[in-house]
KEGU-10238 format. One record per residue (C-alpha): residue number from 1; z, x, y. Coordinates in Angstrom, 2 decimals. Last residue first. Example, Ala and Ser with C-alpha at 12.3 -4.5 7.8 and 13.67 -1.06 7.14 Angstrom:
REM KEGU-10238
<rec num="2" pz="7.14" px="13.67" py="-1.06"/>
<rec num="1" pz="7.80" px="12.30" py="-4.50"/>
//
This chain:
REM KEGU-10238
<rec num="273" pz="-26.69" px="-173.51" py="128.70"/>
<rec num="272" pz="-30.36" px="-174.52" py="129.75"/>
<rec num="271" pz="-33.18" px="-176.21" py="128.72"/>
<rec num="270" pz="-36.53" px="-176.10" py="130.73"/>
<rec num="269" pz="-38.59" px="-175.98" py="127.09"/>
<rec num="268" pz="-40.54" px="-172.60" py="128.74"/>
<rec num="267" pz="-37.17" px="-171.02" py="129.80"/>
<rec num="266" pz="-35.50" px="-171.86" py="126.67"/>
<rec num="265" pz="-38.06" px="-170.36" py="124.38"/>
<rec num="264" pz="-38.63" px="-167.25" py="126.95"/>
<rec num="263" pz="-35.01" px="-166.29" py="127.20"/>
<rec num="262" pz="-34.83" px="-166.35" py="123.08"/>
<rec num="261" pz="-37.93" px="-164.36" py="122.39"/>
<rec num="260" pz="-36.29" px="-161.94" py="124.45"/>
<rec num="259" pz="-33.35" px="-161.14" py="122.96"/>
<rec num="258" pz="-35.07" px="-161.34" py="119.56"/>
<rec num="257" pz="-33.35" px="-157.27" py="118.78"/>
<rec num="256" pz="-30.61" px="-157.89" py="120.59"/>
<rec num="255" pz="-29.79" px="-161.28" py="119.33"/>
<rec num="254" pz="-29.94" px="-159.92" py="115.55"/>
<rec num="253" pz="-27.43" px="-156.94" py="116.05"/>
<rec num="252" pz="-24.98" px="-159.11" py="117.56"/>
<rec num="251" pz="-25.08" px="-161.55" py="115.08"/>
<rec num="250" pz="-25.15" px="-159.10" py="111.95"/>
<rec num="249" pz="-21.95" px="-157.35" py="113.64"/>
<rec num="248" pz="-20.35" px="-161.08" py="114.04"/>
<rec num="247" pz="-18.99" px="-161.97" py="110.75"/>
<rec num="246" pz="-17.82" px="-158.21" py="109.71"/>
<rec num="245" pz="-16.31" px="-157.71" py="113.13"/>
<rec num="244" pz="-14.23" px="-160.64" py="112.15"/>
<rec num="243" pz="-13.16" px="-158.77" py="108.97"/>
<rec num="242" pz="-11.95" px="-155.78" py="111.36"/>
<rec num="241" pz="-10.08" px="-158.71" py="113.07"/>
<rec num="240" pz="-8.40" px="-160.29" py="109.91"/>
<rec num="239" pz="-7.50" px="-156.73" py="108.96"/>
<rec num="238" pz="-5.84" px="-155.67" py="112.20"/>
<rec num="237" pz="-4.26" px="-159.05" py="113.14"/>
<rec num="236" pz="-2.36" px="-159.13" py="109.16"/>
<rec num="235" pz="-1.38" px="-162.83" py="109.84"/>
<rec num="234" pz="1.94" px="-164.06" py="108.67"/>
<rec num="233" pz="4.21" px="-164.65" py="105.66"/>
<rec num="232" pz="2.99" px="-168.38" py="104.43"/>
<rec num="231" pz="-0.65" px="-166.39" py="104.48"/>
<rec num="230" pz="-3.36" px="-165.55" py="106.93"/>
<rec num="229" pz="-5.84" px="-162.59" py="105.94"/>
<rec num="228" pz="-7.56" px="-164.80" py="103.20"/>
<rec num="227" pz="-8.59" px="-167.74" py="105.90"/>
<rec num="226" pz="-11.24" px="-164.81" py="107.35"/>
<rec num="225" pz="-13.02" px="-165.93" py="103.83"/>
<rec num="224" pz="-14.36" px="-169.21" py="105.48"/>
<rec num="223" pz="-16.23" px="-167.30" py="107.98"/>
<rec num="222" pz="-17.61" px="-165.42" py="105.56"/>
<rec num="221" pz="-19.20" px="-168.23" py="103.24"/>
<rec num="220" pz="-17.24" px="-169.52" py="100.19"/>
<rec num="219" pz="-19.34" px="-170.45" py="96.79"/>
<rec num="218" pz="-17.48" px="-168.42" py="94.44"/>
<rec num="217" pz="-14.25" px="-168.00" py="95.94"/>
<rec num="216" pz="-13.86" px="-171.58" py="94.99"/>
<rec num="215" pz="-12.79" px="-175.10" py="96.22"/>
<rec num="214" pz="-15.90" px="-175.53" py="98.52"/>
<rec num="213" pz="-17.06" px="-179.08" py="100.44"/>
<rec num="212" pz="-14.35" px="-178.83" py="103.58"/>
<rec num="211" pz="-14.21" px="-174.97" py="104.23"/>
<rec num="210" pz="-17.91" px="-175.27" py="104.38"/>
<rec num="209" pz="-18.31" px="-177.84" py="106.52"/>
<rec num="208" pz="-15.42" px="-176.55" py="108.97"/>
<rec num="207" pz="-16.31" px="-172.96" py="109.01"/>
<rec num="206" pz="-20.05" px="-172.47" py="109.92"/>
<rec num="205" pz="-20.44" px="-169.23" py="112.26"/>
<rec num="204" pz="-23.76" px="-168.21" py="109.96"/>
<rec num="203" pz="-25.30" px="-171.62" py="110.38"/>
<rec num="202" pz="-24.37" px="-171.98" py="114.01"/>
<rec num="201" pz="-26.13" px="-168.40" py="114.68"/>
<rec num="200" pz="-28.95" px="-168.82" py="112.34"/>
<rec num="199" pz="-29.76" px="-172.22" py="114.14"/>
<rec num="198" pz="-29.32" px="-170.50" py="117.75"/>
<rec num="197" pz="-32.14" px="-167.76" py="116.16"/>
<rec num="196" pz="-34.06" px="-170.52" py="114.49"/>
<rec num="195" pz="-34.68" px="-172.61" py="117.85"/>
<rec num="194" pz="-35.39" px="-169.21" py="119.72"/>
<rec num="193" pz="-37.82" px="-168.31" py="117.59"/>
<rec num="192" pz="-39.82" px="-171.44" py="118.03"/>
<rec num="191" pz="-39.69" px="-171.03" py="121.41"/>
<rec num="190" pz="-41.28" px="-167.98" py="121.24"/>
<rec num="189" pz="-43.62" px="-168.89" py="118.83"/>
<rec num="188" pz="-44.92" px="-171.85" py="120.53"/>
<rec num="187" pz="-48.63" px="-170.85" py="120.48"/>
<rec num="186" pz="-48.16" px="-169.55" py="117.26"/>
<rec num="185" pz="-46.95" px="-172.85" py="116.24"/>
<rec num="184" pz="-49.10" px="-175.61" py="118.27"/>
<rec num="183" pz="-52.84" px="-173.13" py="117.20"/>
<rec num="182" pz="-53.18" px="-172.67" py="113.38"/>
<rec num="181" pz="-50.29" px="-174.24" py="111.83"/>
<rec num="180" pz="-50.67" px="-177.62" py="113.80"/>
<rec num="179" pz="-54.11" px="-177.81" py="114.52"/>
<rec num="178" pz="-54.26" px="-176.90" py="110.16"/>
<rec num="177" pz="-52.24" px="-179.91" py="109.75"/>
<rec num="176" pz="-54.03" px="-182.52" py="112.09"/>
<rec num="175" pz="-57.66" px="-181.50" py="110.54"/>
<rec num="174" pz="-59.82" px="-179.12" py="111.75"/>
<rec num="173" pz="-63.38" px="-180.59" py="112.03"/>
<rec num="172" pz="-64.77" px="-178.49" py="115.44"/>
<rec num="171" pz="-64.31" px="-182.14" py="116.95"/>
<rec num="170" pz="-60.09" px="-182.46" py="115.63"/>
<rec num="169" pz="-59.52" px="-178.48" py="117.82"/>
<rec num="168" pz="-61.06" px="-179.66" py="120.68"/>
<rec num="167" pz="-59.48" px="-183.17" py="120.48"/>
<rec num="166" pz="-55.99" px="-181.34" py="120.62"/>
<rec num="165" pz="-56.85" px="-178.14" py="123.06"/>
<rec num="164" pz="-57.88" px="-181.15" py="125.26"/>
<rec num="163" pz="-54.32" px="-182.64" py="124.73"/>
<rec num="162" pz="-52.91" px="-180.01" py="126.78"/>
<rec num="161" pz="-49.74" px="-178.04" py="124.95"/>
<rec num="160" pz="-46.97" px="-178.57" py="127.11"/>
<rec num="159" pz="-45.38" px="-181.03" py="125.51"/>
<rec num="158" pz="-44.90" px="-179.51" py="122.29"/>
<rec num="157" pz="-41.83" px="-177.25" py="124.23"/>
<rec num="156" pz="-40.44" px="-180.66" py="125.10"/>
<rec num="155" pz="-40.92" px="-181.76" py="121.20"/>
<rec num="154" pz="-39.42" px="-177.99" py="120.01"/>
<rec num="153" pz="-36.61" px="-179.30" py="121.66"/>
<rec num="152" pz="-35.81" px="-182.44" py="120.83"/>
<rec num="151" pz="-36.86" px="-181.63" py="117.06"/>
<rec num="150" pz="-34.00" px="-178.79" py="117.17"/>
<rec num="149" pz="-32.14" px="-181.10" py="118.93"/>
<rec num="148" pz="-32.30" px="-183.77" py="116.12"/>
<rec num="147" pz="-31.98" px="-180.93" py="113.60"/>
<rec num="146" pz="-32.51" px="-181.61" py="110.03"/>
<rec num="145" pz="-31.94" px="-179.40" py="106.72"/>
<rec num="144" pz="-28.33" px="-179.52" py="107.11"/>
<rec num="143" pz="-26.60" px="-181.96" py="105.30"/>
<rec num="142" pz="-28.57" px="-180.14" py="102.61"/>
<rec num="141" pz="-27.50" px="-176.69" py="102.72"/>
<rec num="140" pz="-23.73" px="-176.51" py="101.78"/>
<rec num="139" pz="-24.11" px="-179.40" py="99.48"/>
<rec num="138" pz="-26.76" px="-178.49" py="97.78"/>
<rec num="137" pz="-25.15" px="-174.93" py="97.20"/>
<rec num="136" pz="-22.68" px="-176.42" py="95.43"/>
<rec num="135" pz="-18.49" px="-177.45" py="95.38"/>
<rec num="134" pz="-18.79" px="-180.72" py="95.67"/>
<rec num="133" pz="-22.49" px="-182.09" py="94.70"/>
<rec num="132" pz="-21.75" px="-185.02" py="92.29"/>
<rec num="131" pz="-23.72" px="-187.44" py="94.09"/>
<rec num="130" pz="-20.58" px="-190.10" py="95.03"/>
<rec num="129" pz="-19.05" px="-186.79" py="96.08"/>
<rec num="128" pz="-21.89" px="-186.04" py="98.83"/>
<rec num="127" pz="-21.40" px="-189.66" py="99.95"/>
<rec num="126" pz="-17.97" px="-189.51" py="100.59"/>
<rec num="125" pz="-17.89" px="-185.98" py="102.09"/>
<rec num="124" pz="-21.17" px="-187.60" py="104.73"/>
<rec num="123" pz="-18.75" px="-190.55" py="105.36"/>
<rec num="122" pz="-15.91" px="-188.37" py="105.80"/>
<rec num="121" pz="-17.72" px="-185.41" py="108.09"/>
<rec num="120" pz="-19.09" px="-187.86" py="110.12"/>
<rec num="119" pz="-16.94" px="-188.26" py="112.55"/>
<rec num="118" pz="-16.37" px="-184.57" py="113.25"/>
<rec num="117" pz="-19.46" px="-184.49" py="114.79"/>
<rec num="116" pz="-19.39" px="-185.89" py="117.81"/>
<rec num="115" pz="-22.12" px="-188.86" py="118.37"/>
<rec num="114" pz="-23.88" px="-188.08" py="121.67"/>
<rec num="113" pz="-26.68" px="-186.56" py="119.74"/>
<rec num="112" pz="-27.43" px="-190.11" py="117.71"/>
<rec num="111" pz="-28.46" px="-191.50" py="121.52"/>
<rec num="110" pz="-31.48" px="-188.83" py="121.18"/>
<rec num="109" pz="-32.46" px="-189.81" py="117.65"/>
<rec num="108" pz="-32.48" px="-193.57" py="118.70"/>
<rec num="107" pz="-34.49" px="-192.79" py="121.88"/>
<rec num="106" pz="-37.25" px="-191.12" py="119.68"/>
<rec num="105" pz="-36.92" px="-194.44" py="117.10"/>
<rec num="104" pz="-37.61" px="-196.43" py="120.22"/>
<rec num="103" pz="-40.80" px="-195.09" py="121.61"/>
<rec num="102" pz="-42.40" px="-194.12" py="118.17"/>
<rec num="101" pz="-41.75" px="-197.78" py="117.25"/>
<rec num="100" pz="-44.93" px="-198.39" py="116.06"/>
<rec num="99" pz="-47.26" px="-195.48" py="115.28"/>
<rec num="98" pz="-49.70" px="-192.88" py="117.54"/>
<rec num="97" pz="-49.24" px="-188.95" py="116.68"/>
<rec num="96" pz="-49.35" px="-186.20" py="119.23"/>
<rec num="95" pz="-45.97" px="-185.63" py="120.53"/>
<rec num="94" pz="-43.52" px="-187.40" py="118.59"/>
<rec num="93" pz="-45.23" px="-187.09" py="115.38"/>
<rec num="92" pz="-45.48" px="-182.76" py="116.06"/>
<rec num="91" pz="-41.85" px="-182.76" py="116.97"/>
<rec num="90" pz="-41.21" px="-184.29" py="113.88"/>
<rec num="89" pz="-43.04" px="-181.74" py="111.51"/>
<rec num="88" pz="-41.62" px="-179.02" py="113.71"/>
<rec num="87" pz="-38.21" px="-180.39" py="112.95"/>
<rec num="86" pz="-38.79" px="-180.47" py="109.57"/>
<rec num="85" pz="-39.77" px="-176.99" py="108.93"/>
<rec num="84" pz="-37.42" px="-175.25" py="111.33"/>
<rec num="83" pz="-34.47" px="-177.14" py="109.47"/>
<rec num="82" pz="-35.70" px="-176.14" py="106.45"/>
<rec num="81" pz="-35.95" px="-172.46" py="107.26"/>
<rec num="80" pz="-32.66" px="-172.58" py="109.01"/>
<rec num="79" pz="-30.65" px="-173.85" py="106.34"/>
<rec num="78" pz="-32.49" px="-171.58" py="103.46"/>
<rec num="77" pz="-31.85" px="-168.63" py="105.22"/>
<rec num="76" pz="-27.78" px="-169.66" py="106.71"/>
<rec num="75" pz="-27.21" px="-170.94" py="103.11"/>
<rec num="74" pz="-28.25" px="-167.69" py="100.86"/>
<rec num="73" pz="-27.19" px="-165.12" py="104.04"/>
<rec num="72" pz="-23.37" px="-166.99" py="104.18"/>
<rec num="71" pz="-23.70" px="-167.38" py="100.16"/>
<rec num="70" pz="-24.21" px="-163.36" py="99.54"/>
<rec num="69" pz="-21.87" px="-162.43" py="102.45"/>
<rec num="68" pz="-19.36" px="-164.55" py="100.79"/>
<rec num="67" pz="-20.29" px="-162.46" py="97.39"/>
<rec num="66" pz="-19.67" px="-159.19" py="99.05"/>
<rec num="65" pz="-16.80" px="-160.38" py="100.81"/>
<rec num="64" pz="-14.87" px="-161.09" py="97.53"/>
<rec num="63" pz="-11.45" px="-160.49" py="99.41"/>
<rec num="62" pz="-9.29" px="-157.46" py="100.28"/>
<rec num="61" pz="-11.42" px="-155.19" py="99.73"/>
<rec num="60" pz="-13.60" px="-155.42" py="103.27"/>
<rec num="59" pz="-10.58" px="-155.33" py="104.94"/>
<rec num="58" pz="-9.07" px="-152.53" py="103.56"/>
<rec num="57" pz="-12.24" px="-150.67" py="103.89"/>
<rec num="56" pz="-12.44" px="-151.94" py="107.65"/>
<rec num="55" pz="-8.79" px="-150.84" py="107.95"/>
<rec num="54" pz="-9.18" px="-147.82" py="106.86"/>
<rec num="53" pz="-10.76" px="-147.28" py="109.98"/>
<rec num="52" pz="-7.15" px="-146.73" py="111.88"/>
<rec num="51" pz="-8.26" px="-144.70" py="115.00"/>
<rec num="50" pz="-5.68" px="-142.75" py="116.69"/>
<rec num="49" pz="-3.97" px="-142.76" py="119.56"/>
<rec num="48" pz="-5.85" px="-145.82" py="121.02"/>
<rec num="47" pz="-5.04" px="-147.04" py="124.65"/>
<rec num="46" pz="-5.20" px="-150.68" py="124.99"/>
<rec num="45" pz="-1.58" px="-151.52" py="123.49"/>
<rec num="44" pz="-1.07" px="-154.90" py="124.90"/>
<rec num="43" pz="2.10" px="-156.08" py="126.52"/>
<rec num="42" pz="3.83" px="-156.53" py="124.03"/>
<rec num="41" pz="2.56" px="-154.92" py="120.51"/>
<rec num="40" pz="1.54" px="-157.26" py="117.72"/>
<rec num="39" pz="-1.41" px="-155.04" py="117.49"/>
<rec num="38" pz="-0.02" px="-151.82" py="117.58"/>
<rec num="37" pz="3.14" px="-152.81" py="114.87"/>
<rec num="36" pz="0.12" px="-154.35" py="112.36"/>
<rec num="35" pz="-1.52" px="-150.88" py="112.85"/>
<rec num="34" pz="-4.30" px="-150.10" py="114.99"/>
<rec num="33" pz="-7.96" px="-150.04" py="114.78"/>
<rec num="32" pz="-9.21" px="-153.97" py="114.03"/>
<rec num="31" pz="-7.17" px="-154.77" py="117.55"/>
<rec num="30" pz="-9.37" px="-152.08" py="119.47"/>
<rec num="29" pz="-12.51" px="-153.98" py="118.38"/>
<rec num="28" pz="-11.11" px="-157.31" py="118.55"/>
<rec num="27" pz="-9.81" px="-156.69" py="121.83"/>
<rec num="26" pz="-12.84" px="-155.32" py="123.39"/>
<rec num="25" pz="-14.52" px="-158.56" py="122.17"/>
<rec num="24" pz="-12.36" px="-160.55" py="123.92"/>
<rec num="23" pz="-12.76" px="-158.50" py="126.84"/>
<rec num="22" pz="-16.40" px="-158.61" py="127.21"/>
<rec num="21" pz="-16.76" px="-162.46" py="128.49"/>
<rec num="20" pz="-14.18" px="-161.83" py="131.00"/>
<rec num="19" pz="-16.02" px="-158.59" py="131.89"/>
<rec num="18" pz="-19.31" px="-160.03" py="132.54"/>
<rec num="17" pz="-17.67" px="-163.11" py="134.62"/>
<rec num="16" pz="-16.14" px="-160.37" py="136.39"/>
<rec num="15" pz="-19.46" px="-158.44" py="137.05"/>
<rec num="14" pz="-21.58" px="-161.93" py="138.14"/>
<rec num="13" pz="-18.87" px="-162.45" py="140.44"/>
<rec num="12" pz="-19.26" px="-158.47" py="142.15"/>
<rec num="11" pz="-22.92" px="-159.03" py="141.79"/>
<rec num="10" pz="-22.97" px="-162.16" py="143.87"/>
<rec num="9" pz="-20.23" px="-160.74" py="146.33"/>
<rec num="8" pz="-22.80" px="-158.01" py="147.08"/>
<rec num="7" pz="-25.93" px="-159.84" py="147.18"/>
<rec num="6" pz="-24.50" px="-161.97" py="149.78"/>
<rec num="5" pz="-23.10" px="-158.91" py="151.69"/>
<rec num="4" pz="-26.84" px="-157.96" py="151.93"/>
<rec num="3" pz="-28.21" px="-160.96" py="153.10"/>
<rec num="2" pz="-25.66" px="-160.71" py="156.09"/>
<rec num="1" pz="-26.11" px="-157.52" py="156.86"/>
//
């Protein structure tokens, strides 16, 4: 009885954390179908009358979202690509390679993590205008080519590969970048996955970086464009949240279709939240 009573208040927890995560959602879905009275409504309107999907078309009109869904795919791709690129290049040095300082330099690039950052988002602004990149793709994609947790992480998942497989592979003659290609990455794909999905999501959620080094329409990411639907007069709740849906739809449909790959590559790296 006991065991079972356990199991009970477990799921019953585990059920009303579900639904406290859910119910934001729930709101933006039923917010982004009423009208501006529904939605300022107190206490909540919850029950639907009708179904306003005008305002997705409304929504979707009343900026360029077209071309910030352009520039959010353009720099989330090329972000994520280059970031998987060089961190499995460093992972690869900290795991199997021999040079000075490989000790130190790791414990550098950890200690870095702990540095928030907003702080360097004037130094980095300064040094992107001293090259002349404001308001470009270089300077939405650059910054961001390197991970130090990516690298961290695809390093512990690295790990695990036995150094026999290592000196098997350099005997039959392959050489340190075909080991790496041909055997560490496909034998890491799912954590490898899982690295590029979490960098796709933070990529594709940007606001701050890209609200900071863009002064037109024409290189503005989606997240940035959700500014368009608050002005000196107010915020239109309906639109701005059928826009949100906009954002996260690709999200949503993306991490339940890798799902898996996801729950593997943090299970087998040992890294949680």
């Amino acid at each position: 009885m006991s065991k079972h009573l356990t199991k009970l208040i477990s799921y019953l927890l585990l059920s009303l954390g579900a639904i406290a995560m859910l119910l934001p959602f729930l709101w933006m879905i039923i917010t982004s179908l009423q009208t501006p009275a529904e939605a300022l409504a107190v206490p909540k309107v919850w029950l639907l009358k009708s179904l306003h999907w005008e305002n997705y078309l409304q929504a979707w009109h009343a900026a360029p979202f077209a071309r910030y869904c352009l520039n959010s795919v353009i720099v989330t791709i090329a972000t994520t690509l280059g970031q998987l690129f060089t961190s499995i290049l460093a992972a690869f040095a900290f795991t199997h390679l021999k040079f000075y300082g490989k000790q130190v330099l790791f414990s550098v690039l950890i200690a870095l993590m702990m540095v928030p950052g907003e702080i360097l988002l004037i130094p980095n602004f300064v040094t992107l205008s001293q090259l002349h990149w404001i308001n470009t793709y270089a300077a939405l994609i650059v910054p961001w080519l390197a991970s130090i947790f990516s690298m961290f992480t695809l390093r512990q998942a690295f790990q695990t590969q036995t150094r026999s497989t290592y000196y098997a592979a350099r005997i039959d003659g392959a050489t340190d970048w075909q080991y790496l290609w041909h055997i560490l990455v496909p034998a890491n794909r799912p954590t490898i996955i899982a690295v590029a999905v979490l960098q796709l999501i933070g990529s594709w959620n940007s606001f701050m970086w890209p609200l900071i080094v863009t002064n037109s329409d024409h290189l503005r990411t989606l997240p940035v464009g959700l500014i368009e639907f608050t002005n000196d007069s107010g915020t239109n709740y309906p639109l701005l949240m059928a826009a949100t849906v906009f954002v996260m739809l690709p999200l949503f449909v993306l991490y339940f279709f890798l799902q898996k790959y996801i729950i593997a590559g943090i299970t087998k790296t040992g890294l949680k939240g």
